[in-house]
N, C-alpha and C positions, 0 to 999 in steps of 0.2 A: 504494500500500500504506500503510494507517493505521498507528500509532506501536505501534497492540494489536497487529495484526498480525506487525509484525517483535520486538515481544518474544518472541509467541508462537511463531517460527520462530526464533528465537535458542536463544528454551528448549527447541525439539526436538530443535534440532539437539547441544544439551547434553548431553541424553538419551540419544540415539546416540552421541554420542561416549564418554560412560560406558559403554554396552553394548559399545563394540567395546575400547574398552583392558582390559576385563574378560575380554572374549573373549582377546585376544592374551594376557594374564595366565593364564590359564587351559588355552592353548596353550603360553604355556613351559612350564608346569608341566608339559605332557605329554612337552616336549621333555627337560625336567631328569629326573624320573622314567626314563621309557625309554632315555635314554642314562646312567644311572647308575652305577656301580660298587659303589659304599659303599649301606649303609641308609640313613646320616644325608642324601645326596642322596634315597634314594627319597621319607623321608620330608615332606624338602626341597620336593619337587615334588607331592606329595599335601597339602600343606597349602597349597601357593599354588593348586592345582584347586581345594580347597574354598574359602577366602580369597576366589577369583575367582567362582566359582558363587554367593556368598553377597549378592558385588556387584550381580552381573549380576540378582537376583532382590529386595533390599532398596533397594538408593538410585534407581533409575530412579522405582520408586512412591513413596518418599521425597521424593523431586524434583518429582512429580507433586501429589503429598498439598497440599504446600505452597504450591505457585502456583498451585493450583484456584482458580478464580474465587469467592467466598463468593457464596452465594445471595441473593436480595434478601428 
């Protein structure tokens, strides 16, 4: 395996790991929400869904954007 190779499996795996701590973020929130009491919790846990949903959809391509190989 070339040196490009395992940057580019480094950065994938980067990638995924963004996606899934986004995911777990975005499962507490479902957990905080639904087990609530108060509003300040609901709204608590509706803002870390969104927060998380925003991740999971903006930095993975951000991450991407960036370490695109420039064209020759």
């Amino acid at each position: 395996m070339t040196d490009a190779e395992r940057l580019a499996q480094k950065r994938y795996y980067l990638i995924q790991g963004v996606n899934i701590g986004a995911c777990a973020g975005a499962v507490l929130g479902l957990l905080i929400a639904g087990r609530s009491v108060t509003t300040v919790h609901t709204m608590l846990g509706g803002a870390l869904i969104l927060a998380s949903l925003y991740v999971m959809a903006v930095v993975p391509r951000a991450m991407a954007k960036r370490w695109k190989t420039p064209q020759p």
